[in-house]
MMTF fields as JSON, N, C-alpha, C and O atoms, coordinates in Angstrom:
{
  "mmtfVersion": "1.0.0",
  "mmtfProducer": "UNKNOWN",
  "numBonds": 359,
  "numAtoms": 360,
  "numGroups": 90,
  "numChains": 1,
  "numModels": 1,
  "chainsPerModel": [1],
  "groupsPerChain": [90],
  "chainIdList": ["A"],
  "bondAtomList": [4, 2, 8, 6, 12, 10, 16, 14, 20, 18, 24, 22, 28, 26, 32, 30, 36, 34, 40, 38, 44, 42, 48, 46, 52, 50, 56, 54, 60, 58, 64, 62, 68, 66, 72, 70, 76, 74, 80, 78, 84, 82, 88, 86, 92, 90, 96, 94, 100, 98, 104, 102, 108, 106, 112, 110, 116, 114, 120, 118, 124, 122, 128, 126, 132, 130, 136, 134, 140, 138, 144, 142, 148, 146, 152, 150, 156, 154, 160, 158, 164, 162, 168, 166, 172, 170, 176, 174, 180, 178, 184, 182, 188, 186, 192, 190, 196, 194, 200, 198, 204, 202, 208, 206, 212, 210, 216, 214, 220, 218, 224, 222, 228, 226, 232, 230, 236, 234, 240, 238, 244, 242, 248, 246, 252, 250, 256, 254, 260, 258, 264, 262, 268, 266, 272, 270, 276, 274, 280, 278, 284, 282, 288, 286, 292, 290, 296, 294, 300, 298, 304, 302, 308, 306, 312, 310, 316, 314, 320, 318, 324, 322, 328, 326, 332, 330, 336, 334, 340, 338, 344, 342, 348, 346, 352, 350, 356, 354],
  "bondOrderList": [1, 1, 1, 1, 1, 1, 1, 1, 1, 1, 1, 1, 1, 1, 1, 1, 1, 1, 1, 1, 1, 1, 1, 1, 1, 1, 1, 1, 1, 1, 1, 1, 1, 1, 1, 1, 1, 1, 1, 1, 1, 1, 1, 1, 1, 1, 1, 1, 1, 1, 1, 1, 1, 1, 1, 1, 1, 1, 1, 1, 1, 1, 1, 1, 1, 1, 1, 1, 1, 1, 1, 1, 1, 1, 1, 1, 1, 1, 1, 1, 1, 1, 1, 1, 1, 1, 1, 1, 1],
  "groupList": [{"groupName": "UNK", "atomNameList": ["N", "CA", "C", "O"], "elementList": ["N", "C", "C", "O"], "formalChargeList": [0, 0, 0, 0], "bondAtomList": [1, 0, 2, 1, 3, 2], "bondOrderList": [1, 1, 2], "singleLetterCode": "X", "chemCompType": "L-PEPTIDE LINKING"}],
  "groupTypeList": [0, 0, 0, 0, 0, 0, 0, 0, 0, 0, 0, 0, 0, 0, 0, 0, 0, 0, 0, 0, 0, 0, 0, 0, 0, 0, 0, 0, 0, 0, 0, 0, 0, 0, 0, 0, 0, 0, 0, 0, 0, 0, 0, 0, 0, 0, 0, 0, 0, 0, 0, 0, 0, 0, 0, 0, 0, 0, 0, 0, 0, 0, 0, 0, 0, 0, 0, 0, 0, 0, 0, 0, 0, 0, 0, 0, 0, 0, 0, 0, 0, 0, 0, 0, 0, 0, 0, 0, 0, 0],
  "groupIdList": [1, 2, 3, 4, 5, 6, 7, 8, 9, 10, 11, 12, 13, 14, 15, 16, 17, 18, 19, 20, 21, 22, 23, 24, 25, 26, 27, 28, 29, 30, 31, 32, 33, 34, 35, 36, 37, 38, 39, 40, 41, 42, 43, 44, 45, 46, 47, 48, 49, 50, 51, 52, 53, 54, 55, 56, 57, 58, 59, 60, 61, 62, 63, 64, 65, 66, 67, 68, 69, 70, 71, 72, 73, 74, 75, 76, 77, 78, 79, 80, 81, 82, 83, 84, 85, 86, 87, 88, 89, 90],
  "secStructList": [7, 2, 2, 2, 2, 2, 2, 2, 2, 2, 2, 2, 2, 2, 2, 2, 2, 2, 2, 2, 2, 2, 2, 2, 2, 2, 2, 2, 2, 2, 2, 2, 2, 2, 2, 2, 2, 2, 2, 2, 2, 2, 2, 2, 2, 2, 2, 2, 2, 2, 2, 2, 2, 2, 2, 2, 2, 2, 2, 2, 2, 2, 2, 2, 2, 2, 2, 2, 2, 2, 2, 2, 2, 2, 2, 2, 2, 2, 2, 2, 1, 7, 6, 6, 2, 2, 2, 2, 2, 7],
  "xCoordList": [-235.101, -233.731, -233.75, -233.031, -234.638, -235.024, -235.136, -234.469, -236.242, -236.362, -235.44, -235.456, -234.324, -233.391, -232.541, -232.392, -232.03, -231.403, -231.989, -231.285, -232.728, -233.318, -233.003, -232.703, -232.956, -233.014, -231.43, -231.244, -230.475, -229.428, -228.328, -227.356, -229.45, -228.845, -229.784, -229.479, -230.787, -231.574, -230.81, -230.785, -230.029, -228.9, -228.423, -228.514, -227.314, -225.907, -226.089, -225.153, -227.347, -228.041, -227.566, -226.946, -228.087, -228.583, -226.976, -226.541, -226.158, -225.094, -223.978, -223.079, -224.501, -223.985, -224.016, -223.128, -225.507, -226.065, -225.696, -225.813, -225.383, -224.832, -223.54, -223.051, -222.771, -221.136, -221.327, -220.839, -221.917, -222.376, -222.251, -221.311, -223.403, -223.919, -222.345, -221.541, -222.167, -220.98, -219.406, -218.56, -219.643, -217.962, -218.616, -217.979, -220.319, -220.631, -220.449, -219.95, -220.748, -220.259, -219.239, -219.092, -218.321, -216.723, -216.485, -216.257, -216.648, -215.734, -217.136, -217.47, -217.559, -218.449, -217.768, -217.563, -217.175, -216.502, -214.85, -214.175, -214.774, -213.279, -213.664, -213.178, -214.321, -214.641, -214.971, -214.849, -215.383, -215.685, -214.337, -213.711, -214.084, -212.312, -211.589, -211.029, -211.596, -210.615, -211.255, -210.561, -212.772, -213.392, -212.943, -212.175, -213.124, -212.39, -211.427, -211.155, -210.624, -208.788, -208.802, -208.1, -209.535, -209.474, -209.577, -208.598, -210.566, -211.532, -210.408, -210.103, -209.922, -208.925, -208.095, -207.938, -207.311, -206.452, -206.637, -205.707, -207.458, -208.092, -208.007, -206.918, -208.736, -208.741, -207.612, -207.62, -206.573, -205.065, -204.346, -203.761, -204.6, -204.47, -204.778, -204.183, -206.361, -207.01, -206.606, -206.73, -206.013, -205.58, -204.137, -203.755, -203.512, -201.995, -202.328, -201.927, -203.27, -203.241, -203.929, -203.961, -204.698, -205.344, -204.108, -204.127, -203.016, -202.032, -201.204, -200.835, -200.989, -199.86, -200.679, -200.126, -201.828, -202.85, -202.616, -201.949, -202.984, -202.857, -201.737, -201.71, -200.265, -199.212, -198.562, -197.518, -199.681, -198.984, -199.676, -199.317, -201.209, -201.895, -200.823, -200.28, -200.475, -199.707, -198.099, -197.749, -197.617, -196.47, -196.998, -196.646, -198.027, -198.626, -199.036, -198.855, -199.568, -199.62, -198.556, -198.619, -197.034, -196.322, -195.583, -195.053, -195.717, -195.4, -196.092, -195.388, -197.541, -198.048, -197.502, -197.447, -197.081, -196.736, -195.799, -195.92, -194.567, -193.055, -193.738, -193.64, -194.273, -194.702, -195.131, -194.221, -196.144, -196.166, -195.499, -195.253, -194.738, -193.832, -192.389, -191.455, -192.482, -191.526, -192.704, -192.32, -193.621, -194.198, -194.266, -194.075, -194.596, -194.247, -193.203, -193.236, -192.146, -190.499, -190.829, -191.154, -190.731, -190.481, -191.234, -190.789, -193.241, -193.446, -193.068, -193.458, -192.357, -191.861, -190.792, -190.827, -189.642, -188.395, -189.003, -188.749, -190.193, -190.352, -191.273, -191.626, -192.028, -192.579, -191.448, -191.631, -190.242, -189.449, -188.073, -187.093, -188.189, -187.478, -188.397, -189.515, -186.962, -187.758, -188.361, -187.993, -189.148, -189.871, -188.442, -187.841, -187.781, -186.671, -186.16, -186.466, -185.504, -185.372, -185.738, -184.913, -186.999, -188.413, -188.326, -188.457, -188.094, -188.062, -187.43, -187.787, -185.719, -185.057, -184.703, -184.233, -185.122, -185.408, -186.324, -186.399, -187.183, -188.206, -187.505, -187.86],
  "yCoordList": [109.707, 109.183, 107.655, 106.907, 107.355, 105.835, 105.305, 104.438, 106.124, 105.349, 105.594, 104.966, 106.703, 106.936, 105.461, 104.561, 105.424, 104.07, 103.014, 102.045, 102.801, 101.07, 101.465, 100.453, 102.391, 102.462, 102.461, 102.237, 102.698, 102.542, 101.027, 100.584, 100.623, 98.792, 98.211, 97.037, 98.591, 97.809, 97.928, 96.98, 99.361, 99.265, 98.653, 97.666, 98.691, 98.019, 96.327, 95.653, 95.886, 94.732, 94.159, 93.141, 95.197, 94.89, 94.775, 93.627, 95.677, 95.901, 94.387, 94.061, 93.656, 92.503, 91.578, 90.958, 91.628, 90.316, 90.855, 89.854, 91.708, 91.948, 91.4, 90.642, 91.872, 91.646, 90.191, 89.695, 89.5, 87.746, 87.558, 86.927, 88.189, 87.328, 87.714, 86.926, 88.772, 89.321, 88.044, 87.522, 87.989, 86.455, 85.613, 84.6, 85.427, 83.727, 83.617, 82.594, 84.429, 84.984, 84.541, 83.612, 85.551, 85.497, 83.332, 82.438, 83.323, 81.825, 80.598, 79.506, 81.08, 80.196, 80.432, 79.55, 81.988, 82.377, 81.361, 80.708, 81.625, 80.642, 79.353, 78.76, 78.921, 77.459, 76.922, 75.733, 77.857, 77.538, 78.021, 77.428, 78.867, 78.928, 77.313, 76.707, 76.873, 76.278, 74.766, 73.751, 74.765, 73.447, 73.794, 72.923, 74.65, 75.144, 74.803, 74.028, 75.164, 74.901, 73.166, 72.604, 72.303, 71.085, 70.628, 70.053, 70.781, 70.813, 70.761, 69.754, 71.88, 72.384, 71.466, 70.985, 70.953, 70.13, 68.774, 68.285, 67.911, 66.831, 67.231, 66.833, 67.968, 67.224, 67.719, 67.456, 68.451, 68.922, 66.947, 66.29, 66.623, 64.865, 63.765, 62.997, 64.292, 63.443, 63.407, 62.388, 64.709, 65.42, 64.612, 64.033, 64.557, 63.832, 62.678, 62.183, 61.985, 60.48, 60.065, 58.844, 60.969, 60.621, 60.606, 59.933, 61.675, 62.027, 60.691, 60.082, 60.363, 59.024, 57.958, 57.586, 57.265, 56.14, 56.3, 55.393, 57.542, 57.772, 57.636, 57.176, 57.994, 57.895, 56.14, 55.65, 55.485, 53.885, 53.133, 52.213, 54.144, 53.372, 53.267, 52.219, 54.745, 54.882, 53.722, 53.029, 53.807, 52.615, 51.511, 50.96, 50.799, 49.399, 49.154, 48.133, 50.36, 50.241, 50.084, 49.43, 50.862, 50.864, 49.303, 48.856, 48.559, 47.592, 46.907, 46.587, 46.587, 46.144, 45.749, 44.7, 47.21, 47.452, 46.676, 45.751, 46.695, 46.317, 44.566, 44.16, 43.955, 42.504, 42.498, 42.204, 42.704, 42.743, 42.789, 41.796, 43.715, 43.533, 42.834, 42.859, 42.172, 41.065, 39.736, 38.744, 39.817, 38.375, 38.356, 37.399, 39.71, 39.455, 39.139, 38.609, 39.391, 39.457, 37.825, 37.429, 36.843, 35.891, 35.188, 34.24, 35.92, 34.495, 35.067, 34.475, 36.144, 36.399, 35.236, 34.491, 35.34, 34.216, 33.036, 32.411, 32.518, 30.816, 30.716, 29.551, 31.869, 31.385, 31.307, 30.708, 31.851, 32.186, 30.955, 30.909, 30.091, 28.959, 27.585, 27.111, 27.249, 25.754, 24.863, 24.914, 24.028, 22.911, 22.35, 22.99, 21.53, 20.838, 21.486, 21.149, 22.263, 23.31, 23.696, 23.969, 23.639, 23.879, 22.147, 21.995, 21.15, 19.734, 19.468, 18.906, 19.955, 19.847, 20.594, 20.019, 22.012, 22.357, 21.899, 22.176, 21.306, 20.739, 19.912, 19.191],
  "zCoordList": [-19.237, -19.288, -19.277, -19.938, -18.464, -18.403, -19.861, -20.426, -20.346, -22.116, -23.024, -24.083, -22.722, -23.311, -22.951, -23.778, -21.558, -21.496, -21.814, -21.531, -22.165, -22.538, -23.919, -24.553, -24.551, -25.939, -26.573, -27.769, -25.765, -25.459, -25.537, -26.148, -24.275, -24.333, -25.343, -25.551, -26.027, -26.999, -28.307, -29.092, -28.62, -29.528, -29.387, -30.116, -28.131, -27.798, -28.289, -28.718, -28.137, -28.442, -29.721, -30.029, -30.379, -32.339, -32.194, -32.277, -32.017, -32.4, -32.308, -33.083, -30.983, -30.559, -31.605, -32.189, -31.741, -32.535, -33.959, -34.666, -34.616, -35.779, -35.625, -36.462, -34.237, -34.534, -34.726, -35.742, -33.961, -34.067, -35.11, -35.592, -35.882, -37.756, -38.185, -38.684, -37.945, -39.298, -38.86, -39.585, -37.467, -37.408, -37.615, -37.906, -37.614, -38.36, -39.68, -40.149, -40.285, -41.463, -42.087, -42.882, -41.501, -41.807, -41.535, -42.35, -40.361, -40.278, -41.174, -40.715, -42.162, -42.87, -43.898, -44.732, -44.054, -45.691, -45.549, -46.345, -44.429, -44.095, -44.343, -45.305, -43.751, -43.824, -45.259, -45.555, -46.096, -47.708, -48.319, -49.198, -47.885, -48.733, -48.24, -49.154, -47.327, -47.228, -47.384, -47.329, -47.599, -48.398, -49.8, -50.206, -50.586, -51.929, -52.033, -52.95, -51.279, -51.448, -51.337, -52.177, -50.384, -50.25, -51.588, -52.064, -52.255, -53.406, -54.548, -55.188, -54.663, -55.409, -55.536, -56.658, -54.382, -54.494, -54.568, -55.21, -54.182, -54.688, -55.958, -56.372, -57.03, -58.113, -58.923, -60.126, -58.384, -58.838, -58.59, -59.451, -57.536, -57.54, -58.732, -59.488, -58.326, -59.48, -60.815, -61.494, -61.344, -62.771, -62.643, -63.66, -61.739, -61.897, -62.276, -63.33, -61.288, -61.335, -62.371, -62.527, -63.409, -64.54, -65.886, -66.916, -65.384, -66.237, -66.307, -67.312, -64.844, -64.627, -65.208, -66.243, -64.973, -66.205, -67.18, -67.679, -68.148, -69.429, -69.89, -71.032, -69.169, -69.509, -69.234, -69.663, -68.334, -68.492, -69.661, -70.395, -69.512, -71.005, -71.927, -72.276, -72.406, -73.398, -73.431, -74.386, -72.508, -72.514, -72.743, -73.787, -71.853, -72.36, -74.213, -74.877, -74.62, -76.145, -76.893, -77.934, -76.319, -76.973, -77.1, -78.117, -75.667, -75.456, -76.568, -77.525, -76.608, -77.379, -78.82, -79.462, -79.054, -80.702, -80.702, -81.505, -79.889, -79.736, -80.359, -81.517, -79.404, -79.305, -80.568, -81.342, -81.077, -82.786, -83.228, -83.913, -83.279, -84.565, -84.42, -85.222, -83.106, -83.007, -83.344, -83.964, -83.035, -83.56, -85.241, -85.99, -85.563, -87.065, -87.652, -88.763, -87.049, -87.352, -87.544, -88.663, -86.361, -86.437, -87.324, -87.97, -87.449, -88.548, -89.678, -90.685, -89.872, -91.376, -91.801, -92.78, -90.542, -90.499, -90.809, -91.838, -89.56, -90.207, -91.171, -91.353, -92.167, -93.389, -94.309, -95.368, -94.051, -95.366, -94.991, -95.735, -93.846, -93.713, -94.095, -93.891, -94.883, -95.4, -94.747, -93.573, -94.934, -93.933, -93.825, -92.962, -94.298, -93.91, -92.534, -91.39, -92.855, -92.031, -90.37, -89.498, -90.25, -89.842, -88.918, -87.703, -89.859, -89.074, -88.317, -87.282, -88.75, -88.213, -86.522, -85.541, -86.66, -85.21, -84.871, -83.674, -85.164, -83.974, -83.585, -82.653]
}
């Protein structure tokens, strides 16, 4: 009965140290879900803030264009005004 009981708590044992591994387990699978989810959302950020750049790139170009084709406007005006003209506003 004796070796029956030691064989008993030498289960009850394994059984411990299993329940152990299996919640180290579990709160490692938690702990990587919710580094994932961190993960996740950082670059759900990163993806905006790449969206919001690209979208000021895009305005600064447009700006760009605008400025061209007002600087062209004007040297179109003062090639096609006479020097007289031209003297006189200075």
């Amino acid at each position: 009965m004796t070796h029956n009981g030691s064989a008993m708590t030498h289960n009850g044992s394994a059984m411990t140290q299993e329940d152990s591994t299996m919640t180290q387990e579990d709160s490692t699978m938690t702990h990587y879900g919710s580094t994932m989810t961190h993960y996740g959302s950082t670059m759900t950020h990163y993806g905006s803030t790449m969206t919001h750049y690209g979208s000021t790139l895009t305005q600064e170009g447009s700006t760009m264009t605008l400025h061209s084709a007002l600087l062209s406007s004007l040297n179109a005006i003062y090639v096609q005004t006479p020097v007289i003209s031209r003297l006189l506003v200075i």
